[in-house]
N, C-alpha and C positions, 0 to 999 in steps of 0.2 A: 504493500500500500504506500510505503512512502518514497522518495523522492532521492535515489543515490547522489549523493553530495550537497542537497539541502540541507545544512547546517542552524544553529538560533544563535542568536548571539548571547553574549553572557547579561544582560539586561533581560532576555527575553527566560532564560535559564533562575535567574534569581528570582523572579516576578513568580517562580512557583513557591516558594520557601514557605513555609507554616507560620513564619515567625522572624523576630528579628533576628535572638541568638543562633537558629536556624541557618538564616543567611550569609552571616560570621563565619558560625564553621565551617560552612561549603564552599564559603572562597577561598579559606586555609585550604583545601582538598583539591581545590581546582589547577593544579599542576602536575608535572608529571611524575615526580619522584616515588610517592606512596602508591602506584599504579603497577600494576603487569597485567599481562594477559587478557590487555581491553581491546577491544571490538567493536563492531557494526555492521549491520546486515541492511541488506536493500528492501527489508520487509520491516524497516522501524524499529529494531532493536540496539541496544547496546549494552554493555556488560563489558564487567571488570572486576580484579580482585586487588583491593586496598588494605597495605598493611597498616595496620593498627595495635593496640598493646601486645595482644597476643602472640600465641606463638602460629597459630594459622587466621591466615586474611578473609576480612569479608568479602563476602561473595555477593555482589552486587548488578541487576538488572534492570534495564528499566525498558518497558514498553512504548514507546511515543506514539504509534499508530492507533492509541486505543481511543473510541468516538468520544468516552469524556473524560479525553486530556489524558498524560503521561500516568501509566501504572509504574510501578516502584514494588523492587524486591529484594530486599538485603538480610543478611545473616546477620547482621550487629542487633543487640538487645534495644533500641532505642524505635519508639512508640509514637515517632513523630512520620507523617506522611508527605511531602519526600525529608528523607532523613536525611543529615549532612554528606553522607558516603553518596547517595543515588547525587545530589546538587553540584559533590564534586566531580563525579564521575561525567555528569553531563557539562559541566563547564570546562573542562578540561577535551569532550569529545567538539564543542562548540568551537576551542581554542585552532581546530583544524592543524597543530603541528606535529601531527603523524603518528602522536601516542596513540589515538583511536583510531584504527584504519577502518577505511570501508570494506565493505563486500565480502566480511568471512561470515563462517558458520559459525553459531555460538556453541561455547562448548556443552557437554549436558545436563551440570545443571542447570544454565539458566535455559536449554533450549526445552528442557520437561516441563518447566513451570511456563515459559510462554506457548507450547503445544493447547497445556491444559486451560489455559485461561481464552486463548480463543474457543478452542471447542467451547468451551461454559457458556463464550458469547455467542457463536453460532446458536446454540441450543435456545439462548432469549431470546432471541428471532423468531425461534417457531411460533406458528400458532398456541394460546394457552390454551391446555388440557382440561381448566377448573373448570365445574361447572357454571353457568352465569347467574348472578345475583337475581333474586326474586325484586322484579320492578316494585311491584305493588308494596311492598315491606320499606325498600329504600322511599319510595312516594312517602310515606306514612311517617317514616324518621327525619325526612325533611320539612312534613309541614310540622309536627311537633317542635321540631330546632326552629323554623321560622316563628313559632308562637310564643316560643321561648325570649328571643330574640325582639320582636315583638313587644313585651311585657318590661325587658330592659331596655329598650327605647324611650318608652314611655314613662319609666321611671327616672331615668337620665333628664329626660326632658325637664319633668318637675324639679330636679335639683339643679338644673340650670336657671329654672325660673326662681329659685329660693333665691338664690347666689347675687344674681340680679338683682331684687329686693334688698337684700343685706347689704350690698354696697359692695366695690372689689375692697375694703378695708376690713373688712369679714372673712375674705377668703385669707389676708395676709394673716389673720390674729389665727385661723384656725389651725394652720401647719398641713404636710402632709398626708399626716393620718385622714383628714377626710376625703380626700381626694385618692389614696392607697382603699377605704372602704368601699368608695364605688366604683373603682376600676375591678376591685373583686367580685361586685355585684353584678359589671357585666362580665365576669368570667362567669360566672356561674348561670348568666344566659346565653350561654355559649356565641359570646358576639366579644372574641379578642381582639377586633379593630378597632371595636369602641374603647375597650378596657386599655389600649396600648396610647388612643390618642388622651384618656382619662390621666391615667398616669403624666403624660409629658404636660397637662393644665396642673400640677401640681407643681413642680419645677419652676413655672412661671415666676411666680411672688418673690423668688430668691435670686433675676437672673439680671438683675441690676437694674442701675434707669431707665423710666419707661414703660414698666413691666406690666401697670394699669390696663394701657394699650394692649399692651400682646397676648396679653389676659381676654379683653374682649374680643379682640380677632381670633383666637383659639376659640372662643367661646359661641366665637358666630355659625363656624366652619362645622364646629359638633353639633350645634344645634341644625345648620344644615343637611348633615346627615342623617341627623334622625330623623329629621323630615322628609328625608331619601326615602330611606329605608317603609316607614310610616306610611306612605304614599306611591309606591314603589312600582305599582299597578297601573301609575300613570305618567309614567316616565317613558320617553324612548327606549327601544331595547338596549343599546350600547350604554345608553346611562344608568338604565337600571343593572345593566352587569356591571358597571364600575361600582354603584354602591354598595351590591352585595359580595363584592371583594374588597372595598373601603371596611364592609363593614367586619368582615373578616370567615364570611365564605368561603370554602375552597372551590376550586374552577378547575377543568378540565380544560388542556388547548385544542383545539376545532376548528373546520377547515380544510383547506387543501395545503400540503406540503408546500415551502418554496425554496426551490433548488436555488443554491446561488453558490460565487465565490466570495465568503461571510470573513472580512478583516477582521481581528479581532484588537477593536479599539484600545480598550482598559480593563482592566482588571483589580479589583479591591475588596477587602475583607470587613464588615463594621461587627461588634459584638455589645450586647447587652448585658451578661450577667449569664445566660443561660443559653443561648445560642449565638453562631458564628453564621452572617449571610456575605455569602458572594454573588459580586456584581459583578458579571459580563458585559462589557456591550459591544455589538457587533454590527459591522457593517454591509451590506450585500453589494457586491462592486457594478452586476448588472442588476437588479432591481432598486437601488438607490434605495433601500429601506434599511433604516435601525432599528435594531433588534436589542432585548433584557434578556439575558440569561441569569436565572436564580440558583442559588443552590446553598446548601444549611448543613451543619455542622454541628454536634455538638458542641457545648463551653467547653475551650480549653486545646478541640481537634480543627484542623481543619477541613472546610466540605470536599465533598470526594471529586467536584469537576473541577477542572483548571484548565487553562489554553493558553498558549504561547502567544503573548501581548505581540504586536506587529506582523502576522504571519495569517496567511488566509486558508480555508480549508473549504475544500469542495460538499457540503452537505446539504439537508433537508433544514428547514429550522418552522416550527406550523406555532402560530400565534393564540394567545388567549383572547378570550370575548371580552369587549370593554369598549367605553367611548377614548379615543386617544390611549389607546393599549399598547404598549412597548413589548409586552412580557412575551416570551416566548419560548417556543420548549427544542432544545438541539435534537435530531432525529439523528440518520443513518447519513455516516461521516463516507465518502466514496473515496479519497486520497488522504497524505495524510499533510500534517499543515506545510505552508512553503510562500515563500515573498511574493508579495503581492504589489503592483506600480499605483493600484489606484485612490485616489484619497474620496473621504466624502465633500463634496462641494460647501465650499466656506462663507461665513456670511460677517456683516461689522458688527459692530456690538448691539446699534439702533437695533437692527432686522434678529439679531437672536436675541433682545428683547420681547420685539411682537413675537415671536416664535412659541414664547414662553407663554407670554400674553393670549394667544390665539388659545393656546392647547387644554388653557386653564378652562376655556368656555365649553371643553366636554369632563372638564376633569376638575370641577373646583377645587378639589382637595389634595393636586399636584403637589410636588414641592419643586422640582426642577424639571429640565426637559432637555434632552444631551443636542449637542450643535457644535460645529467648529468653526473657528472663531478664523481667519485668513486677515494677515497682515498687520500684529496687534502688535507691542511691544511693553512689558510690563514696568508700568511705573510708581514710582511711591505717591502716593496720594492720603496725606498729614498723615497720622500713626497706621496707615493701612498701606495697602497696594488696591492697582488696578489693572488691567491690559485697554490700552487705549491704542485706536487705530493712530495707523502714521501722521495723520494730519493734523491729530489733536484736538478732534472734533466734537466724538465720541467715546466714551470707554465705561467697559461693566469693572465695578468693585470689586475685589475678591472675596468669600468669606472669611470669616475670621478662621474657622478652621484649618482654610486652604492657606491661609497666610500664618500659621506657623506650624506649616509641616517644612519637614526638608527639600521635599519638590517644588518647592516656592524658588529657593536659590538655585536650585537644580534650571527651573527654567529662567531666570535672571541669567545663567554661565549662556545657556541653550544662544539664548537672545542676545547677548551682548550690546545690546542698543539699537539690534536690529527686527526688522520685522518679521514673524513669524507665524505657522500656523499653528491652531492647536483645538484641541476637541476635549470639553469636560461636560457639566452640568450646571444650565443656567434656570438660577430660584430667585424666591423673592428674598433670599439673604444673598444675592451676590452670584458668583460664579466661580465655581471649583474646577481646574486644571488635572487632567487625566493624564493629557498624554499632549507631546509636541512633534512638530517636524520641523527641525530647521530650514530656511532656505538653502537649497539647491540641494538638501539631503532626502532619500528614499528612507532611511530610517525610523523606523513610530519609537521614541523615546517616552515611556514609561515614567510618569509622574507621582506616581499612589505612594 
């Protein structure tokens, strides 16, 4: 499946890491010394054996042709997915100076264990054998969970109506606990969209000047939804599926397949306390569609898809139901990934403003809306940054977020005063930086 002498580059190699510590020790590994006996085959594989304490070396392999993202298989005790031995081993096969040759056969143990895990995968392709679920029964469990859900709408409601009464100087004196009680209240009506956006109106009071304000726009947007939800019968269909996945419904994706060659823009990890989500996003180079790929993890692991940031791969990708839906589901991968010339068409900061703006009118409860940004150059703007096109006409803010992570300076080196393109997430807090292309470079430089 994959591509003899298509190589990732060491940015595209570390954008897989679990972690920071993770990332450290595989660039220690990423040379040749602690190496023998590594390899690569023209069907996606690589493998090696890396000395280590011991008296015999890890044995290490890793799959790159697999549809969601690099498989990893190492003999060392360590619980992390890829572990530092798999990171170095790919960064050193990236490095192209001969320590990892192409075109042999693997030896056998890694070529047992890559036998067995395709067969595994052939076998999920088949048709399922289970029997199919009784409709009538699933009908029955979903209108009870809607009734359910329902019941915590309506109860929401009224305690936004309270809140409002009291004054937001009520909500400051009460603390979180009562905002932690009715976020429980709608777990317990099985409505965890509500209960995740309940939680984040509790934070408010505490998030500095202002907060009044952000308080009653959080409070508008929930109350909107309950009015989604509440009324839901007479919404569009695309709006009514956005609400019942606002509200925290699961969705099947639906539809017809669509083939493309899918660049893969960015890739980043955000964690809560109890799980880990990754964020894809992808680009279709002949349908000009962007695409969300999700994937969850638990605390502490990370999720099982990953894909080689800058690199495009020949697959299927079939979209969820929604008004302005991004999300979508990776299907059956037909190559394996490899460089891709095409970018997505760039817009100034004004036009991925309205972009933002426009999306929000199927999607009130958006937060941002991904665009690339063409000819900008980031500059400081009083204790913040922004990217302002070259003429100084125009320029989106950055979040605060985005303006103290380290890919902040990373694209300040990228730019050097020059102008450039780049593709993130533009919200009503700003715009976050994913990834860049310098001028006159093919390179997607990773920002996360």
């Amino acid at each position: 499946m994959t591509q003899q002498g298509v190589r990732w580059t060491a940015d595209q190699v570390l954008a897989l890491a679990p972690d920071a510590p993770s990332r450290k020790a595989g660039s220690k590994l990423g040379v040749a010394g602690p190496w023998s006996e590594a390899g690569s085959s023209g069907e996606g594989a690589v493998w090696g054996l890396c000395k280590g304490s011991g008296s015999k070396p890890y044995q290490t392999v890793v799959d790159i042709a697999d549809v969601a993202g690099p498989a990893y298989k190492c003999s060392c005790p360590s619980r992390k997915f890829p572990c530092k031995h798999a990171l170095g081993l790919l960064l050193v096969w990236a490095g192209a100076d001969g320590t990892v040759p192409d075109g042999g056969d693997p030896p056998a143990w890694a070529g047992e264990w890559l036998t067995a895990r395709r067969k595994r995968a052939e076998g999920g392709r088949s048709p399922a054998s289970a029997p199919a679920a009784d409709p009538e029964a699933a009908r029955r469990r979903a209108e009870r969970r809607a009734e359910r859900i329902t019941a915590g709408a309506t109860e929401l409601e009224q305690r936004l109506s309270d809140l409002l009464r009291g004054g937001t100087a009520a909500a400051e004196q009460a603390g979180y606990g009562l905002w932690e009680e009715t976020a429980a209240r709608m777990v317990d009506a099985q409505a965890p969209g509500l209960a995740s956006r309940v939680r984040e109106l509790g934070a408010v009071p505490s998030s500095g000047p202002g907060w009044p304000v952000r308080l009653l726009e959080e409070c508008a947007l929930l109350h909107l939804l309950d009015r989604g939800w509440l009324h839901r019968d007479r919404l569009p269909a695309g709006l009514a599926a956005t609400v019942r996945s606002r509200v925290g419904l699961p969705a099947q994706p639906e539809g017809p397949p669509v083939r493309d060659h899918w660049l893969v823009l960015a890739q980043y990890d955000t964690a809560d306390g109890k799980l880990t989500t990754r964020r894809i996003w992808l680009y279709g180079t002949e349908s000009g569609r962007t695409a969300l790929l999700l994937s969850y993890g638990a605390a502490g692991r990370a999720p099982a898809l990953a894909l080689p940031t800058g690199l495009a791969l020949d697959a299927e990708v079939t979209g969820y139901p929604g008004a302005a839906q991004l999300r979508a589901d990776l299907g059956e991968q037909f190559t394996a990934p490899a460089p891709a010339a095409h970018r997505p068409p760039g817009a100034g900061p004004e036009e991925a403003a309205a972009r933002y703006g426009a999306a929000l009118r199927d999607d009130p409860w958006l937060e941002s809306w991904p665009v690339t940004l063409t000819g900008v150059i980031p500059t400081r703007d009083g204790d913040g940054w922004q990217l302002a096109d070259a003429a100084g006409e125009s320029a989106l803010p950055l979040t605060r977020l985005a303006a103290s992570r380290p890919g902040l300076w990373r694209l300040v080196a990228l730019s050097g005063g020059a102008p450039l393109e780049v593709f993130g997430e533009c919200g009503h807090q700003g715009f976050t930086p994913l990834a860049a292309w310098p001028k006159d470079s093919g390179e997607t430089v990773s920002l996360c």
